[in-house]
PADO-214915 format. One line per field, with one value per residue (C-alpha): y, z, x; residue in three letters. Coordinates in steps of 0.2 Angstrom, whole numbers, plus 2048, in hexadecimal, padded with zeros to 3 digits. Layout:
BEGIN
v (Y,...)
w (Z,...)
u (X,...)
residuo (ALA,...)
! end
This chain:
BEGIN
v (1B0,19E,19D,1AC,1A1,194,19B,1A5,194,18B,19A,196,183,188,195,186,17B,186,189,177,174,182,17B,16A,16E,17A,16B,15E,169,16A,159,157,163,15D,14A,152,15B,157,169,170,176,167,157,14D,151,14B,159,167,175,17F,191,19A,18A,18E,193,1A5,1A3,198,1A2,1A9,1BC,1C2,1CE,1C6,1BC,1C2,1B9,1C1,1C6,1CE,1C3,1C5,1C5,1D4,1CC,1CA,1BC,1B0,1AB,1A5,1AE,1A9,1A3,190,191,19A,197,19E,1A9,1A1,1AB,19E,1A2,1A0,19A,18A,187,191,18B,17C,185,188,18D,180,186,181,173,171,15E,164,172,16E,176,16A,15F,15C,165,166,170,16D,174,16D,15C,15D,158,15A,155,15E,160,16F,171,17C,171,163,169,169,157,151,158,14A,14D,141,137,135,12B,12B,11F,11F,11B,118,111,0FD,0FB,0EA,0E4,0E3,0F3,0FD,10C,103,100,108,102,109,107,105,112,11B,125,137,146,157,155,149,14B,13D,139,134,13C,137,133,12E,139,130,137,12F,132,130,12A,122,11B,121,129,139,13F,138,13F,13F,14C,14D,155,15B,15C,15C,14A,144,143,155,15C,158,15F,170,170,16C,17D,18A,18E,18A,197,194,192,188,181,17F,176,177,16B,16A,15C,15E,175,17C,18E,190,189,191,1A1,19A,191,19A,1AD,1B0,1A7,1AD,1BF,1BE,1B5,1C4,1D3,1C9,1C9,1B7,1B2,1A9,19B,19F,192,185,173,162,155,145,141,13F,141,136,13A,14E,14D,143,14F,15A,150,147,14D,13D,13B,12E,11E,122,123,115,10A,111,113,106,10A,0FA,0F0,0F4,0FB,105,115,117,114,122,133,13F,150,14F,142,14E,15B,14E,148,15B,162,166,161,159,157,14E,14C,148,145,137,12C,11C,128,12E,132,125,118,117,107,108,101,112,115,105,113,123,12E,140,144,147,13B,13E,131,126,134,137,123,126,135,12D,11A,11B,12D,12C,133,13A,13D,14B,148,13A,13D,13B,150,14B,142,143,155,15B,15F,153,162,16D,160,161,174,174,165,174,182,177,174,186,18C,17E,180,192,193,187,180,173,16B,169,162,15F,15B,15C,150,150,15E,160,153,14B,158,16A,176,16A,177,185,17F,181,193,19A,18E,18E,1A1,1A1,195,19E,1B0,1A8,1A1,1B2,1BA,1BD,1B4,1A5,1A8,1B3,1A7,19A,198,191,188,18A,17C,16E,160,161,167,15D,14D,148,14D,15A,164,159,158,16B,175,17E,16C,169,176,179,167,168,17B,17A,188,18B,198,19E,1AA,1B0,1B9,1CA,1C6,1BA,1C8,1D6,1C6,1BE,1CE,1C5,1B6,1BE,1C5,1B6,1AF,1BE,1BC,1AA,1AC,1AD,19F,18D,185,173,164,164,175,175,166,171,17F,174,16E,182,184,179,181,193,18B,189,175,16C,166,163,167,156,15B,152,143,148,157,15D,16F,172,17E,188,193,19F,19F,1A6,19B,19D,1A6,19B,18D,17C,16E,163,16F,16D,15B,15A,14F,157,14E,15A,169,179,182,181,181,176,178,16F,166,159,148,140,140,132,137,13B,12A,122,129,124,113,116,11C,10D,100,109,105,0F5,0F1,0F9,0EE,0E0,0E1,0DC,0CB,0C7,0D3,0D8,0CC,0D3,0E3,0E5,0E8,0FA,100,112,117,129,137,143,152,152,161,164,16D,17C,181,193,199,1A1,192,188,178,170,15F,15B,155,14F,14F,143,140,130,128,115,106,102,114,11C,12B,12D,139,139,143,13A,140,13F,13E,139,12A,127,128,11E,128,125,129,129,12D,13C,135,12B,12D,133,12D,13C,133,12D,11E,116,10E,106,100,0F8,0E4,0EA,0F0,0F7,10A,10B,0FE,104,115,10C,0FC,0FB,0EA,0DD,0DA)
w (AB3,AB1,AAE,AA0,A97,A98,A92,A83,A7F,A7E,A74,A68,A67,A65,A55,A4F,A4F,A45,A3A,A36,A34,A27,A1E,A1F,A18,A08,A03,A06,9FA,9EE,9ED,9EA,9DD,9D4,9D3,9CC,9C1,9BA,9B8,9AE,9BE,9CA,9BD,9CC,9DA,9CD,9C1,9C7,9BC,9BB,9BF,9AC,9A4,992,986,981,970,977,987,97F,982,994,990,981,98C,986,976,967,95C,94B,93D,93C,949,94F,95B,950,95F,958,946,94C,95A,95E,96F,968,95F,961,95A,95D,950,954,94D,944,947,959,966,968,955,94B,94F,947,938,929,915,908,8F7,8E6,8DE,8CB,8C6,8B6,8B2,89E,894,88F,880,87C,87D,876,86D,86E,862,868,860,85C,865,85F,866,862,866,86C,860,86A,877,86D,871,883,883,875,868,85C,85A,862,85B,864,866,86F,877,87C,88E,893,8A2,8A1,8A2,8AB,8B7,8C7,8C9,8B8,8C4,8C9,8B7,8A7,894,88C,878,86F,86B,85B,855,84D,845,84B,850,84E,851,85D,862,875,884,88B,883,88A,87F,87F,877,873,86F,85C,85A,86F,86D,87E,887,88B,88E,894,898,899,893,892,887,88A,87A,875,872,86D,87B,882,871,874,885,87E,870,87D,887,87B,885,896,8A3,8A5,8B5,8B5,8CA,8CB,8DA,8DF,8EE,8F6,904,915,915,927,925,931,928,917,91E,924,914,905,90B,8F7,8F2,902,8FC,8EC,8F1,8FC,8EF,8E5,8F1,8F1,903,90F,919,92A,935,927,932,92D,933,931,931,920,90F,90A,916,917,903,903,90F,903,8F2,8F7,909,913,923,924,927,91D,910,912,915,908,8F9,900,8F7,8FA,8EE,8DC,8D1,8E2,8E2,8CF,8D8,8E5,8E4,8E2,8DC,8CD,8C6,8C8,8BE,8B1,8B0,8AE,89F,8A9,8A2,8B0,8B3,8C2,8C6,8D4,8D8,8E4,8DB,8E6,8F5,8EB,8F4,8EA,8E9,8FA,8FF,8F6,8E4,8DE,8CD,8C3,8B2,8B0,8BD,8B3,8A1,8A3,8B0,8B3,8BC,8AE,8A9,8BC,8BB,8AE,8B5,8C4,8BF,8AC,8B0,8BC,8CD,8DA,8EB,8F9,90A,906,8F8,8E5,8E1,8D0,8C2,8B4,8B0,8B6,8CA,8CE,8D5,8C6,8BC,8C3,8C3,8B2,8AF,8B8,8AE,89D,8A1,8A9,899,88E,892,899,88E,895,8A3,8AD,8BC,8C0,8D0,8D0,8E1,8E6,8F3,8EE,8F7,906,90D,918,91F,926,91C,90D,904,906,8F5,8EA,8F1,8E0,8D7,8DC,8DD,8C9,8C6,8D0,8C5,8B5,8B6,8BC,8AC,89C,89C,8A4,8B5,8AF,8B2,8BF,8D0,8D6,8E9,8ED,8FD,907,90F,923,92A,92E,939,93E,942,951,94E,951,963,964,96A,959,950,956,954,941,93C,93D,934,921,914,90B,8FE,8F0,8E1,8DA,8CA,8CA,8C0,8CF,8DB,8D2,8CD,8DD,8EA,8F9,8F5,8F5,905,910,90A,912,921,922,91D,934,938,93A,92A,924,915,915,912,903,8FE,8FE,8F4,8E7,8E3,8E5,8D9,8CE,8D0,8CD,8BC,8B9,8B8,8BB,8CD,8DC,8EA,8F9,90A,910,918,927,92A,92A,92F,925,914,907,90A,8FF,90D,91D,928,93A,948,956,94C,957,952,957,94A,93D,93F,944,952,960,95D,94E,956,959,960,971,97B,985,993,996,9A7,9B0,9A7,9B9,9BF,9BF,9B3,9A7,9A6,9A7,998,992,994,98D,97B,97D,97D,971,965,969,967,956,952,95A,94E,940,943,932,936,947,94E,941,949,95C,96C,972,985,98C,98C,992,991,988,98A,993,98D,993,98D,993,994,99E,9A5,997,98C,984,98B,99A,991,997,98B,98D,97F,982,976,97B,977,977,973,967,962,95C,95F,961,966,96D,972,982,98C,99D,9A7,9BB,9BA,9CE,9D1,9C1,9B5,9A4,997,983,973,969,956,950,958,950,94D,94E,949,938,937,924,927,935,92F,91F,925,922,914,91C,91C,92F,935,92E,93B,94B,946,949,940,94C,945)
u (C93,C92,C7E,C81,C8F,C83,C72,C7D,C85,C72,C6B,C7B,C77,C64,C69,C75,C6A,C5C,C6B,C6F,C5C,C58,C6B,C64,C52,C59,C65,C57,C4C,C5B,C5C,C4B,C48,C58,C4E,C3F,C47,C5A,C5F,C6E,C77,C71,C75,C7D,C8A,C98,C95,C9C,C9E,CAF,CB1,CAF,CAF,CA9,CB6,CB4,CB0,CA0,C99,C89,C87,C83,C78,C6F,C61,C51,C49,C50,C40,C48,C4D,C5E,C6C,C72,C7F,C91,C95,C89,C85,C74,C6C,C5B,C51,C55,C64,C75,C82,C93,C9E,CAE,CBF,CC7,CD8,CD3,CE2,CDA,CDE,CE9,CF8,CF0,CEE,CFA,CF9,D00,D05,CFC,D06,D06,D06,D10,D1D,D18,D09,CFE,D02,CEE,CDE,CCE,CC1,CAE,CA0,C8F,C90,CA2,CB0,CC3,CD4,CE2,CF6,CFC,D08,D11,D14,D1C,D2E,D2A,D29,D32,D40,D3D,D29,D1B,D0D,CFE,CEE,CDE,CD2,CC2,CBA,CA9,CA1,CA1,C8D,C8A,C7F,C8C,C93,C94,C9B,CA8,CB2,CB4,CB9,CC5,CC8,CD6,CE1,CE1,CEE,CE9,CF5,CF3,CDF,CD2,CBF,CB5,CA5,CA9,CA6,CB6,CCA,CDA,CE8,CFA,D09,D19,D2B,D2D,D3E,D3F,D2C,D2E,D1C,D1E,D0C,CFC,CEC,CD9,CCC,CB9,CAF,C9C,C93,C81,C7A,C6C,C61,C67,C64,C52,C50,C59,C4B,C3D,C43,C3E,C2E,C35,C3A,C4E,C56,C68,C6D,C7F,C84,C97,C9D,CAE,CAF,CB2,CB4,CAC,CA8,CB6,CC4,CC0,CC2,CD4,CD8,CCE,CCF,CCF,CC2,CB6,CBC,CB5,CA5,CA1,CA5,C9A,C8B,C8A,C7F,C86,C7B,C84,C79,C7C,C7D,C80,C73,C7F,C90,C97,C94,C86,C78,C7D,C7C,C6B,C63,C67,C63,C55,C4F,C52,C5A,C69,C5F,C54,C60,C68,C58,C4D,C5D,C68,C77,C80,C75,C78,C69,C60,C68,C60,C50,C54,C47,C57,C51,C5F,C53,C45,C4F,C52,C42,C3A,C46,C57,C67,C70,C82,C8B,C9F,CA9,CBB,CC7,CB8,CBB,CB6,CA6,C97,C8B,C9C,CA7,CA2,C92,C8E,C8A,C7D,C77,C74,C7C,C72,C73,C75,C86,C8E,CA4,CA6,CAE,CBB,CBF,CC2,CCD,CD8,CDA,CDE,CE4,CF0,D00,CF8,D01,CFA,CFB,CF2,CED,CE1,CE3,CEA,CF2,CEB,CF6,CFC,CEC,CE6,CD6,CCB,CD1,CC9,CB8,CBC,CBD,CAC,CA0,CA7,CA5,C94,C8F,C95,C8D,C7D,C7D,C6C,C64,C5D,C69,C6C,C80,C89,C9A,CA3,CB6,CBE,CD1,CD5,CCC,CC7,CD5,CE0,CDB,CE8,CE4,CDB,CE2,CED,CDD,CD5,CDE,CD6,CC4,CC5,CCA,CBD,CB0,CB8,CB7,CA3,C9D,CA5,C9B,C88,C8D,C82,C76,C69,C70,C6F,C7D,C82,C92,C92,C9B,C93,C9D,CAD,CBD,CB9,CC5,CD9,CDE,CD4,CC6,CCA,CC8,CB8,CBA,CBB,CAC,CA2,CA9,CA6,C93,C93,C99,C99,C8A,C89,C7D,C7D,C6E,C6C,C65,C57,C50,C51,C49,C3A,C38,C3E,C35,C3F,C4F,C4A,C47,C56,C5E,C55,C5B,C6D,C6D,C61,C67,C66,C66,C6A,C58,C53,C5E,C52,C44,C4C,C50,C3F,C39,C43,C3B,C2B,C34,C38,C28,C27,C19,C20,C19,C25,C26,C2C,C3A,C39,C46,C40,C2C,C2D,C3D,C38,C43,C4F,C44,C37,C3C,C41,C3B,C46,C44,C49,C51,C5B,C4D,C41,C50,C50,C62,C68,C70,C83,C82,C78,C81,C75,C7B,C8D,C95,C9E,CAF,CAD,CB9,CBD,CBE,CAE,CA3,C95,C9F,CA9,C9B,C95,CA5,CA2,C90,C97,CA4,C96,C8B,C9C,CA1,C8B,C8D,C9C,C96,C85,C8D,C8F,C9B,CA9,CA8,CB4,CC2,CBF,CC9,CC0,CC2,CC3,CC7,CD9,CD2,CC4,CCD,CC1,CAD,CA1,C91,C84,C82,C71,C71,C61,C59,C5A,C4C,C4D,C56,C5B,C6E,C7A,C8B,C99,CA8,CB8,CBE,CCE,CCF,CDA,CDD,CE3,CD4,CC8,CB7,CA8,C99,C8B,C7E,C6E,C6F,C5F,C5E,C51,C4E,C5F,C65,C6E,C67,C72,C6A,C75,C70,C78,C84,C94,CA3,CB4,CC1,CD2,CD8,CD0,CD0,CE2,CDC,CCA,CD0,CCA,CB8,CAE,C9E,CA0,C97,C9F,CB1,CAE,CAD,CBB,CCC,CD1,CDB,CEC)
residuo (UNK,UNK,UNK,UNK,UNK,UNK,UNK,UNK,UNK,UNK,UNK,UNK,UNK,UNK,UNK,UNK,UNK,UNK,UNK,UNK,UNK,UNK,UNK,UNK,UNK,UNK,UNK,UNK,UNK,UNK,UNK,UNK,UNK,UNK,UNK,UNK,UNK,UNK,UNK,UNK,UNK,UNK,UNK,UNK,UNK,UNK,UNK,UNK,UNK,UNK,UNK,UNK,UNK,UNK,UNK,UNK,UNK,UNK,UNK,UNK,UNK,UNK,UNK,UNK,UNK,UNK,UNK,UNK,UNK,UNK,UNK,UNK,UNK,UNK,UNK,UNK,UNK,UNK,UNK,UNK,UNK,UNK,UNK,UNK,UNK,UNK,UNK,UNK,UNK,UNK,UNK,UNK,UNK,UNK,UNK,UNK,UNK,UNK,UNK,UNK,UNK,UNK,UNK,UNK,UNK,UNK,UNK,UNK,UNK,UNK,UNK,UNK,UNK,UNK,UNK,UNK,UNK,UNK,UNK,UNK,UNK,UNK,UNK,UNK,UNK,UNK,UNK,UNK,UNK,UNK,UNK,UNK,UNK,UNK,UNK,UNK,UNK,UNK,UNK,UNK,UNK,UNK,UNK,UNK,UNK,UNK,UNK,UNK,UNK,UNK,UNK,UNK,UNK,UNK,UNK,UNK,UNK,UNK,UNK,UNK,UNK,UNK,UNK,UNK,UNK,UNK,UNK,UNK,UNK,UNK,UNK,UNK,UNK,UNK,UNK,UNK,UNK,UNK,UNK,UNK,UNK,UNK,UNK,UNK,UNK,UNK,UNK,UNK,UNK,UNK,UNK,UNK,UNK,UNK,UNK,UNK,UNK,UNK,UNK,UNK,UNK,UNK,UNK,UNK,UNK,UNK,UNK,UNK,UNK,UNK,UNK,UNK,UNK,UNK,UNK,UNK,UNK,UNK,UNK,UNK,UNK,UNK,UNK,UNK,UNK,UNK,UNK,UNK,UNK,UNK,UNK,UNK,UNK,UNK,UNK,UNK,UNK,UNK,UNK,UNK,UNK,UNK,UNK,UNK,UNK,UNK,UNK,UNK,UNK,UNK,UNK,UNK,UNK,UNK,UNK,UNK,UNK,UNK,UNK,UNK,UNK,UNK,UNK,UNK,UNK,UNK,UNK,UNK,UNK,UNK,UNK,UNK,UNK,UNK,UNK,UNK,UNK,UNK,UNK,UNK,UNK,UNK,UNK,UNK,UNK,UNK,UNK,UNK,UNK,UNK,UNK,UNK,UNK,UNK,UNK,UNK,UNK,UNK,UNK,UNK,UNK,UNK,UNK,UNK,UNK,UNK,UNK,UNK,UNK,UNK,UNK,UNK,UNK,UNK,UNK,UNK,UNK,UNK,UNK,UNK,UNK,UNK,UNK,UNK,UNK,UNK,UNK,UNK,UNK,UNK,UNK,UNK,UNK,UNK,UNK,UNK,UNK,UNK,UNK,UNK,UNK,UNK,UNK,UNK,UNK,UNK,UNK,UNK,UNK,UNK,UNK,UNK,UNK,UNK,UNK,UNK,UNK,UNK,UNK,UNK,UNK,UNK,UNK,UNK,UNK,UNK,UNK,UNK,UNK,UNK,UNK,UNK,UNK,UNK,UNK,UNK,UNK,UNK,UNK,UNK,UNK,UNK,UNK,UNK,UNK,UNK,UNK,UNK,UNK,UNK,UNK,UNK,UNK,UNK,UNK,UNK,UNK,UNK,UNK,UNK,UNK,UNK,UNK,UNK,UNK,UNK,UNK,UNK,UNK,UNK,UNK,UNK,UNK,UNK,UNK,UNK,UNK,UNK,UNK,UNK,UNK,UNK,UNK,UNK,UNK,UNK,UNK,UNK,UNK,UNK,UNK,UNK,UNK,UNK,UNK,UNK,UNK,UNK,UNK,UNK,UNK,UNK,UNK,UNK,UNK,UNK,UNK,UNK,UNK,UNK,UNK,UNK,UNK,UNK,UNK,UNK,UNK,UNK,UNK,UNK,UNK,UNK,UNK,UNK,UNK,UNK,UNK,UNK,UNK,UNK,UNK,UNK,UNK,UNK,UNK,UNK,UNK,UNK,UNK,UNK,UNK,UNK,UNK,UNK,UNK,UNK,UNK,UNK,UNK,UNK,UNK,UNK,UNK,UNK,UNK,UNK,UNK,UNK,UNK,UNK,UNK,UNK,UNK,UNK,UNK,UNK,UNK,UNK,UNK,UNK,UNK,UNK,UNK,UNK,UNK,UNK,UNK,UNK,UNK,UNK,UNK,UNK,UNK,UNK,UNK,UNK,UNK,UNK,UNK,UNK,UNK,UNK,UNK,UNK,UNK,UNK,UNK,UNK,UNK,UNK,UNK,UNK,UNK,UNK,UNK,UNK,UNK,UNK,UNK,UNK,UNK,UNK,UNK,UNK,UNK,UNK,UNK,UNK,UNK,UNK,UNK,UNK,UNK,UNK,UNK,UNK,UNK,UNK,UNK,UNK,UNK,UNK,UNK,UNK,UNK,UNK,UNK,UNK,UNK,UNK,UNK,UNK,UNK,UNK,UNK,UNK,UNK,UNK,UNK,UNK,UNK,UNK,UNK,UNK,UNK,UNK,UNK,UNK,UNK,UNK,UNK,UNK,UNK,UNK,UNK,UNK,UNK,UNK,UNK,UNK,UNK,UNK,UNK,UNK,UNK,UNK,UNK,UNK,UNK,UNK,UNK,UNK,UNK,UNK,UNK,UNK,UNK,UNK,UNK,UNK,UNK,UNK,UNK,UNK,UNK,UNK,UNK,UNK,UNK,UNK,UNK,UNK,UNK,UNK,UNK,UNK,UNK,UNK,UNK,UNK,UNK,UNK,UNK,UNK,UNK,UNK,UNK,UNK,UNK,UNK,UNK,UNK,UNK)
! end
């Protein structure tokens, strides 16, 4: 009995033993395999993946792993569903943000009707008081006068200033030859003002009169561009459910894989004016030296230069995309330049702010203003061939339920252009250039993802369609590819060349393989082939993962440094700028890359707070180099928190992202 518990208990080591070895061999292979090849499952010991870790809103489809081979997505859980690039339809009132999210009322900046407007006949311009209005403002009767302001035209910073003229006073109406008055009204009997306000009038000079008469034998086609700051597709369906209404009754197309390629203003609206990337923007235009954005190849130049009658206006004009902390345009860029009468509204008129940004300016709303600029115009020149963009900040661009106020607003303007003629033969872009960037939401899966995907919309007279059907039709096909700055670059020239000008179309400098959106654009189309950087790719998810383990804060002190170098670099200003260290991780991501995706790169995405109290973002490759983690950033990192209040010791626009000035 003895010697059968002993041979069964040998037998048992022996089987034990083969165990241990067969165990020991399959880990040792593992281990090998995962220093040959750093997979998305195998990254090191330290990341571990949770149990059903993707949100829901981000877990790409289970049963959606084969390559997709027809043009347009036929998966509603993705806005982009292709072998290289899927990106998610997120519900925007999802639980991760709506209780984020609330509507604010339109405020009036007056209760009072106008005092003054104007009337413009082609070369004629006439002021006139609302004789209606008077007793609003006064029982005893006003007197008013009127200056002119034009743009201070000096060698320093012309954009900078403005003149403004004497006032004279006038009864009832008076005609002038300015493009821009201040109107003041006083009491008669107190001498007390009662009214003040600024109005701008688009007539036909000289040197437009001409271009009119050179565009008899032309072909005409008018390119309206519309810009409102810092408006994700996500968050105009949450704030401007009116205006997105009438946008799709209308048939206007939706670019639904629109992405940003840079962080901010500038360098998203230069990919898209003049088809450079941000350095290249900054190298090759250097904005901060006055006199060298004139010298800049942006494609409203071309239009200029080829017939078009071009327009530009902005509003919030010290945080102007050619001006915040930039010396903006030595001479007047376009034929018709605003940024003088915005000057004027904003710093001759009594202003009033909401969110931070300049809302009121005088009795007038400051995107209403520009509102009304690209409605004059459309309607100006609805005969002739023009080039207008006009771009609104004031009410969009700091707070996340700042613009709901204006979805009235923007609707009536988008209402009133579409009536009578005014459209029939422009194309307009109805557009942002990013999403929110910073605030609470920012530190949201959603915040991220919306960010990086702005509203992108175009209308196309029926004529177009009917002339150019294939066109037309690859602009369908592409309203579900990923999308970019730079393709818009592209459409721009093409449509040019559809204008019939002598015109030869340039690629863009960022982006070789990126073409107009009037060609169809390729399905399995990548980030990488989009030229846009994998901090602002959404092409793929991420999973959340533990802010604990040690890759990931090793990555955190990776961004940390890659801030402080940044700071550090500029050697004038960095020592008014605090040192930063890691009060936490708040969240860790990492990419995830399931077994039918087209590459096995590993990314980690890391929102770090530090202090001083600030935020920031950052996206980092990871790669295993013999046994030495090797982290890489992919972009520029982003700053999540409010930082301007903060940042005020320094002047360089870079340099104010990343410092938080020592007290």
């Amino acid at each position: 009995m003895e010697y059968e518990i002993h041979k069964l208990s040998v037998k048992y080591k022996t089987y034990t033993l083969i165990l241990l070895f067969i165990a020991t061999l399959t880990l040792y292979l593992l281990y090998v395999q995962s220093y040959a090849q750093l997979s998305q499952s195998n990254l090191l010991s330290t990341l571990e993946y949770p149990n059903n870790a993707v949100l829901k809103y981000f877990k790409f489809s289970a049963n959606s792993t084969e390559e997709i081979n027809v043009n347009i997505t036929t998966d509603p859980d993705y806005l982009v569903y292709s072998s290289k690039c899927r990106i998610p339809n997120v519900d925007p009132f999802n639980e991760e943000v709506k209780h984020l999210y609330k509507i604010k009322p339109y405020t009036k900046c007056t209760k009072l009707p106008l005092l003054t407007y104007i009337t413009v006949n082609e070369t004629t311009a006439v002021l006139h008081i609302n004789q209606t209005a008077i007793h609003h403002y006064s029982q005893n009767g006003v007197f008013c006068c009127y200056s002119s302001v034009t743009r201070k035209e000096d060698k320093k910073n012309p954009d900078a200033t403005i003149n403004v003229s004497k006032c004279e006073e006038f009864d009832n109406n008076v005609t002038f030859s300015e493009d821009f008055i201040i109107v003041e009204c006083n009491d008669v009997l107190l001498k007390k003002q009662v009214y003040k306000n600024v109005h701008a009038a688009i007539r036909i000079n000289d040197s437009v009169k001409k271009k009119m008469e050179n565009q008899t034998n032309q072909k005409q086609l008018n390119i309206l561009c519309v810009g409102i700051d810092s408006v994700s597709r996500l968050n105009f369906m949450r704030e401007m459910p009116k205006t997105r209404s009438f946008l799709e009754k209308n048939k206007w197309i939706e670019l639904q894989g629109y992405n940003k390629v840079a962080d901010n203003t500038y360098p998203n609206l230069m990919g898209l004016l003049s088809g450079m990337n941000e350095s290249f923007a900054y190298e090759k235009c250097k904005p901060f030296k006055i006199g060298y954005l004139d010298k800049c190849k942006l494609l409203w130049y071309d239009y200029r230069n080829l017939g078009f009658i071009t327009g530009y206006a902005e509003d919030e004009s010290n945080i102007n995309t050619f001006n915040f902390h930039k010396k903006g345009f030595l001479h007047e860029p376009t034929d018709y330049y605003f940024r003088p009468y915005m000057i004027a509204a904003e710093k001759k008129l009594k202003s009033s702010k909401v969110d931070e940004m300049t809302y009121c300016t005088g009795p007038e709303t400051s995107g209403e203003r520009i509102l009304n600029l690209a409605k004059d115009f459309a309607e100006t020149f609805r005969k002739y061939s023009y080039f207008g963009f006009f771009w609104m900040n004031s009410f969009s661009h700091n707070k996340l339920n700042s613009l709901s106020r204006m979805d009235n607003k923007v609707r009536e303007f988008l209402e009133e252009i579409s009536k009578d003629d005014i459209l029939d033969n422009t194309i307009v872009l109805f557009f942002s250039d990013h999403g929110l960037r910073f605030g609470e939401i920012r530190y949201t899966h959603t915040g991220w993802l919306e960010e990086r995907l702005p509203i992108f919309f175009m209308l196309l007279p029926e004529w177009f369609k009917i002339s150019f059907p294939n066109k037309y039709k690859n602009l369908l096909l592409n309203k579900s590819k990923l999308t970019t700055p730079y393709d818009i670059y592209m459409t721009l020239q093409e449509l040019l060349i559809i204008s019939e000008r002598n015109y030869s179309i340039v690629p863009s400098t960022a982006c070789a393989k990126c073409k107009s959106i009037f060609e169809e654009i390729e399905v399995n189309r990548s980030c990488e082939d989009a030229s846009i950087k994998q901090h602002w790719c959404t092409c793929g998810g991420y999973e959340h993962i533990s802010t604990g383990n040690s890759t990931v804060k090793a990555a955190g002190e990776f961004i940390l440094n890659k801030i402080q170098a940044t700071i550090d670099s500029y050697t004038k200003d960095s020592k008014k700028c605090a040192k930063f260290t890691i009060k936490k991780i708040m969240t860790a991501s990492i990419s995830s890359n399931g077994e039918d995706w087209y590459k096995n790169d590993t990314y980690l995405l890391i929102i770090l707070q530090t202090k001083p109290n600030a935020v920031f973002e950052g996206t980092v490759s990871v790669e295993n180099k013999e046994g030495r983690l090797d982290f890489q950033m992919q972009g520029s990192i982003s700053r999540l928190d409010y930082y301007d209040p903060h940042s005020h010791c320094v002047n360089d626009s870079n340099l104010k992202k990343y410092c938080y000035c020592n007290r």
